[in-house]
C-alpha positions in Angstrom: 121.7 -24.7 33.9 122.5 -28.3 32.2 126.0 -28.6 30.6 124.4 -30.5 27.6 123.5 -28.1 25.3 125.0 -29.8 22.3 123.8 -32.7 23.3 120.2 -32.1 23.5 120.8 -29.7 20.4 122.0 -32.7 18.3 119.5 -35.3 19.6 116.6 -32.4 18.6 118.3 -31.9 15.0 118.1 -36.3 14.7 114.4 -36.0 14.1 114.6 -33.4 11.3 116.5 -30.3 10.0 116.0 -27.2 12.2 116.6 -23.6 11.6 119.2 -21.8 13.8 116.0 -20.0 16.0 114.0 -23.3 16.6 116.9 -25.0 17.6 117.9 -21.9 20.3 114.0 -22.1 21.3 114.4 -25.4 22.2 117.3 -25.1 24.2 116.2 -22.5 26.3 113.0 -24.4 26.8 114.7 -27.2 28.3 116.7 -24.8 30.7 119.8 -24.3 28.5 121.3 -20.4 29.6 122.1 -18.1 26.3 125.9 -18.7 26.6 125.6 -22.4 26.6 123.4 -22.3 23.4 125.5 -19.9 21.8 128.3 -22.5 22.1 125.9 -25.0 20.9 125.3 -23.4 17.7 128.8 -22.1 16.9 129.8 -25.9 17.1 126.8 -27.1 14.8 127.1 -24.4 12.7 131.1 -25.6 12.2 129.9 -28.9 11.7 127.3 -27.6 8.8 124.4 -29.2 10.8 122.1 -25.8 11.0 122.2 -24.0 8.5 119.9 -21.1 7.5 120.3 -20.6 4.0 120.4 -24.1 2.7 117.4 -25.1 5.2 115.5 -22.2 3.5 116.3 -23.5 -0.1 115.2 -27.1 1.1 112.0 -25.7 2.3 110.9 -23.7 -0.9 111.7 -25.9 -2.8 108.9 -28.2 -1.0 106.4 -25.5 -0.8 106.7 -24.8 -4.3 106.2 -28.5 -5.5 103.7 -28.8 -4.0 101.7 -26.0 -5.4 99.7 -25.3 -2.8 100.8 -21.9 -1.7 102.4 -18.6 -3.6 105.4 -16.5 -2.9 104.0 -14.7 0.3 102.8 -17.5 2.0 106.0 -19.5 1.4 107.6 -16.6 2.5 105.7 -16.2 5.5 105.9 -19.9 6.3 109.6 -19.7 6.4 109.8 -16.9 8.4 107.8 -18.7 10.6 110.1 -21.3 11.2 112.6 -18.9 12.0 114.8 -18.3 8.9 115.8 -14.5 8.9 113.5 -12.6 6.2 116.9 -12.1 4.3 117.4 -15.6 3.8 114.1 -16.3 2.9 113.4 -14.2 0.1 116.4 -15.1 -1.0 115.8 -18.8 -1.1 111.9 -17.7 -2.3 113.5 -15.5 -5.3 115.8 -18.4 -6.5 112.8 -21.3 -6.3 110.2 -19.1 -7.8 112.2 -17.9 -10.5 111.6 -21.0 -12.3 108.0 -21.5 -11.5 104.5 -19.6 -13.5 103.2 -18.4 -10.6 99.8 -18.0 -12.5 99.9 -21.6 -13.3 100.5 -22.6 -10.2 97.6 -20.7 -8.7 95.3 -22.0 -12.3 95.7 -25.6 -11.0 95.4 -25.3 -7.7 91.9 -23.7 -9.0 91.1 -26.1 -11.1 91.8 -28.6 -7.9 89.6 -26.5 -5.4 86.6 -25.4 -7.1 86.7 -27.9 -10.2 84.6 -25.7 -12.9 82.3 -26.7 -15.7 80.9 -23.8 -18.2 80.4 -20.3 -17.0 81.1 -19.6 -13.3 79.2 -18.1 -11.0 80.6 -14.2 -10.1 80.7 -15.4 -6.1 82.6 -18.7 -7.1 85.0 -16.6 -8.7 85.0 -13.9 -5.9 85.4 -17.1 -3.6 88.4 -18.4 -6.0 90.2 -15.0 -5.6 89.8 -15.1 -1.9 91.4 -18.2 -1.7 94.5 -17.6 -3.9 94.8 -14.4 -2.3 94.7 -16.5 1.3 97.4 -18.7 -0.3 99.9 -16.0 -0.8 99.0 -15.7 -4.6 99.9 -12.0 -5.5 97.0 -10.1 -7.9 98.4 -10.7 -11.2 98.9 -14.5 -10.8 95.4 -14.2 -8.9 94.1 -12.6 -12.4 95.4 -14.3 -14.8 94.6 -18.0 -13.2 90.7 -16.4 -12.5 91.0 -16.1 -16.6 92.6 -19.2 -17.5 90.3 -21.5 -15.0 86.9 -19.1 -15.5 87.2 -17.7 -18.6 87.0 -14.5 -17.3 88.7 -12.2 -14.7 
């Protein structure tokens, strides 16, 4: 057991934010005991340096400017990183409220597959595919198919 949880905690934190579950996967990693990282995180949660909510907030709002992914996949990406599924929809409801989903999806179309006149029905199978891969849910998917195609 090493007696510098906190320590190694903070110094992993200095690089970037962390959720509360990457920062209790590192520590056991480098040999920290459950106890000792529970301590840990009590004391950087009282200092306000993880938290979950705000980290998950932080993160959809990048995933949504960049317009590369829908709802799911942002959602899926947080949970990834270890925010609690709560948390992130939460934070995934509050970003997304503001955003046309089916816009979103319509430009990143218009990015990928760059159209001209009347598309192909397996370029627009292929389109749906990839929104749907993107975490684009089916109306979105539709209605940027009809925007960027012409046509669902």
């Amino acid at each position: 057991m090493k007696p510098d949880a906190l320590k190694d905690a903070v110094r992993y934190l200095a690089v970037r934010s962390r959720s509360e579950a990457e920062v209790r996967a590192y520590l056991a990693k480098h040999g920290h005991d459950v106890s000792a990282a529970d301590e840990a995180i009590e004391a950087l949660k009282q200092r306000r340096l993880v938290e979950d909510g705000a980290l998950a907030r932080g993160w959809a709002s990048e995933l949504a400017a960049e317009g590369k992914s829908g709802r799911a996949m942002a959602l899926h990406k947080l949970m990834e990183r270890g925010i609690p599924k709560d948390l992130a929809e939460e934070a995934i409801e509050a970003v997304w409220q503001e955003i046309d989903e089916a816009e979103a999806a319509a430009r990143l179309l218009r990015k990928k597959f760059r159209p001209s006149g009347q598309a192909e029905i397996n370029k627009m199978a292929r389109a749906a595919r990839f929104l749907k891969s993107r975490g684009y849910g089916a109306e979105a998917i539709s209605r940027a198919l009809k925007e960027t195609f012409g046509r669902e």
